[in-house]
N, C-alpha and C positions, 0 to 999 in steps of 0.2 A: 645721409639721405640717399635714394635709392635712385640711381640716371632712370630719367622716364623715356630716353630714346627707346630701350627695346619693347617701353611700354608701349608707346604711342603705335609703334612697326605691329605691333599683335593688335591692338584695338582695326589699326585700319584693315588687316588681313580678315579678321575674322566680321569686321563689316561686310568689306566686298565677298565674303562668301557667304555669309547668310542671305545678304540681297541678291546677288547669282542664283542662289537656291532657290530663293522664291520669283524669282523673276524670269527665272530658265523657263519655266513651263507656258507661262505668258507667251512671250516672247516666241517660243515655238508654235504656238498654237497661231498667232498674228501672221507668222514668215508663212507656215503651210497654209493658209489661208488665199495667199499669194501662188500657189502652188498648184502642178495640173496631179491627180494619184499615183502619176509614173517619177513623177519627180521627188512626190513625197517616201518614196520609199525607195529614191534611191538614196545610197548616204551618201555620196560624191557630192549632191549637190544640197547639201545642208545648206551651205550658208552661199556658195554661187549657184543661182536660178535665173529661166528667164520668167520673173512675173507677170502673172494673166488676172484680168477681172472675172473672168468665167463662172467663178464663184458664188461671185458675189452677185454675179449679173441673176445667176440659178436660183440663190437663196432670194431677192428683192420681188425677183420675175417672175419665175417658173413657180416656184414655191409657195407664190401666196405669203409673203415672213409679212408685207406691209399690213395686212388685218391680223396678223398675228400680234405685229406690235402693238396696233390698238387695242387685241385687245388685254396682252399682258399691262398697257396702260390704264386700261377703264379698271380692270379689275383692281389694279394697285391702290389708286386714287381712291376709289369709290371706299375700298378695304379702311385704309389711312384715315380718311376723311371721316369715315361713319366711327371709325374707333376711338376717334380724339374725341366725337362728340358726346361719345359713351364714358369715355376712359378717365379723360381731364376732370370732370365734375367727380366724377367716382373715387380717384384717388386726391381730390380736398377734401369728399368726404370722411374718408378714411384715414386722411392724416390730421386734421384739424377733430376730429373726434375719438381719435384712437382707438379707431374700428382694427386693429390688428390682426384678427383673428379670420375678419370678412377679408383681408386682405392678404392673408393665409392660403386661404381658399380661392381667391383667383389666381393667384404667384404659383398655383397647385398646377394651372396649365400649362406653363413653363417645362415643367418635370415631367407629364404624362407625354408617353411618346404616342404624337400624333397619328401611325401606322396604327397605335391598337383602337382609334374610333373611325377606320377606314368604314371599314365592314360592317357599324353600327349605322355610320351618318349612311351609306350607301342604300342600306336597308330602307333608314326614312324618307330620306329625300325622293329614294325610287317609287316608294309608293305615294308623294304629294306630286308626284309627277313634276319634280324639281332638275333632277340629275340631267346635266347636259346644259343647264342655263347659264349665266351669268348672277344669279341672285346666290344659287350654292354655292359658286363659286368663294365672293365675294363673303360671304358665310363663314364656311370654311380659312379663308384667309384675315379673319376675323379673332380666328381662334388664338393663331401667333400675336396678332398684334396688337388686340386687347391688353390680355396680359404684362406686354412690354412696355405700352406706355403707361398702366399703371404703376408700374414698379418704376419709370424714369419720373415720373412723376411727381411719387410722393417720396422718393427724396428730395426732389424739385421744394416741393410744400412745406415741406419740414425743413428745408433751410430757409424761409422766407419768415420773417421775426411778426409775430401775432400782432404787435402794438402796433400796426398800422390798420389791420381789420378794427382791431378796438376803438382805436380812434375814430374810425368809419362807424364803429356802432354808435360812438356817443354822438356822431354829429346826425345822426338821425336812419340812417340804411340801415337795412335788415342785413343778414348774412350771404342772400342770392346778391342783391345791391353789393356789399364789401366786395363777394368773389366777382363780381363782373366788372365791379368798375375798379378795385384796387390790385386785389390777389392775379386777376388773369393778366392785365398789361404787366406786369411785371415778370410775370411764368413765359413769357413769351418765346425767351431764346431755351425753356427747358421744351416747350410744347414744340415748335423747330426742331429741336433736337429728335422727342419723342418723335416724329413725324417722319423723318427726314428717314430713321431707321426701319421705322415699319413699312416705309417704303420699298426702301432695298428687301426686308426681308420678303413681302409679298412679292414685288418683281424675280426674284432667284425662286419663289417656292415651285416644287416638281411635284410631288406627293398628291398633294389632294387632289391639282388639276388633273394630274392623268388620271384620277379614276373618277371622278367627277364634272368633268370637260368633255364635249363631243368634238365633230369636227367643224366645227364652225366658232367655237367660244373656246378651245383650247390655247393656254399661252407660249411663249416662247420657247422655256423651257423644255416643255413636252412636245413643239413641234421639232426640237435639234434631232426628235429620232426618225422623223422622216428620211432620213440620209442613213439609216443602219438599217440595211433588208436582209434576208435570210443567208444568200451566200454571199453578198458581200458588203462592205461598205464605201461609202463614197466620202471618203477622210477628207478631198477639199474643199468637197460643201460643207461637212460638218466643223470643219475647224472654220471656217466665213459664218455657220448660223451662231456658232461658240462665240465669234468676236462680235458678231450681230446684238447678244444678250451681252457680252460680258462689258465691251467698253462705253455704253453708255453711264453703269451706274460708277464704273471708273471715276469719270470724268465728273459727275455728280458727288463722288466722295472726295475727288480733289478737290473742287471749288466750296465745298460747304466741310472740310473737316474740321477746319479752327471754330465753326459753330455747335459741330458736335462734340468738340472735347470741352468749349465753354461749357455749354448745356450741361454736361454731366457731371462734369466738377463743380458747379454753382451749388448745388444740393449736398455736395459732400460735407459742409461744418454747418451747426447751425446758430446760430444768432449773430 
């Protein structure tokens, strides 16, 4: 049998540096955040500085971030909310009927890269005299998140065993009655799940808002570039708007990830 000492001595090493690795860049971006632009670029004071709010006081304050966050929030939610009410019902459609081929054809938006319908949605919306609102927005962030919770979903559906809808039909419900009152309380922690991601994805998305956001309905994302002007940049605002966006959905992915790997593994076997 082989001594697992110089096993266990490799397994911990090659932990602490994949986590190092991914967590180096974090972690820099939090310290310089703390940081005035002379300090950030000195290297002497990597890791001894004297920490300022100035940043953050610039990003909260001066910058206007607080309507920014609202409205990288309305647009999330609104996106989320209106996709589940589309999405859920669409993919029991399609699993309990073995629409596969219609579900082919949404799982299609997953793969098209969203940059090549910049220039099309821009065209339409510019002429409904849409572009710059919140409804394209919301639209636009529709496009991701659709498609996501259909696909978390109907493997959601297709692990959930028929013989309880059946039973529901014989005792007298239609098929809408089964999925409302049997099918959906049970999908609950996959709908969570699906929810929970098309959230984050809408809250991080950049793409569409910057060409479809003006300045008043633009999100987070796209406002981080107010801090990058032509000859220079102002790195400790932008690493303060960086932790601005970054650590809330942080915090959001720690507290709800045991629901999101339930939710997704629930669907994986079925019966």
């Amino acid at each position: 049998m082989r001594p697992r000492g110089p096993y266990k001595v490799f397994r911990v090493v090659a932990l602490v540096v994949v986590v190092l690795s991914l967590t180096a860049p974090l972690l820099w971006m939090i310290a310089a955040s703390f940081k005035t632009n002379v300090d950030i670029y000195d290297t002497g004071k990597a890791l001894a500085f004297s920490p300022t709010l100035d940043n953050y006081a610039t990003v909260l304050q001066q910058a206007n971030y607080v309507q920014f966050i609202g409205n990288s929030l309305w647009v999330a939610l609104a996106a989320t909310v209106a996709s589940l009410i589309l999405g859920v019902p669409a993919a029991y459609s399609m699993s309990r009927f073995n629409m596969r081929k219609s579900a082919l054809v949404v799982l299609m938006a997953r793969v098209i890269p969203g940059v090549s319908l910049l220039v099309p949605w821009y065209y339409v919306f510019s002429n409904l005299k849409m572009v710059g609102g919140f409804g394209v927005l919301i639209l636009s962030h529709m496009f991701v998140s659709l498609p996501l919770i259909v696909y978390i979903m109907m493997g959601y559906f297709d692990g959930l065993p028929e013989e309880l809808e059946e039973a529901a039909l014989v005792d007298g419900l239609t098929h809408i009655g089964a999925f409302r009152r049997i099918t959906l309380p049970l999908s609950v922690p996959g709908v969570a799940t699906a929810g929970i991601l098309s959230f984050i994805f809408s809250w991080n998305n950049f793409m569409f808002a910057l060409v479809l956001s003006d300045a008043h309905t633009k999100t987070l994302p796209v406002a981080i570039f107010d801090f990058v002007g032509y000859a220079s940049i102002d790195w400790g605002g932008l690493m303060a708007a960086a932790t601005v966006v970054t650590l809330p959905i942080m915090v959001i992915a720690l507290f709800v990830q045991k629901y999101v790997v339930s939710g997704l593994t629930a669907g994986a076997t079925k019966g």
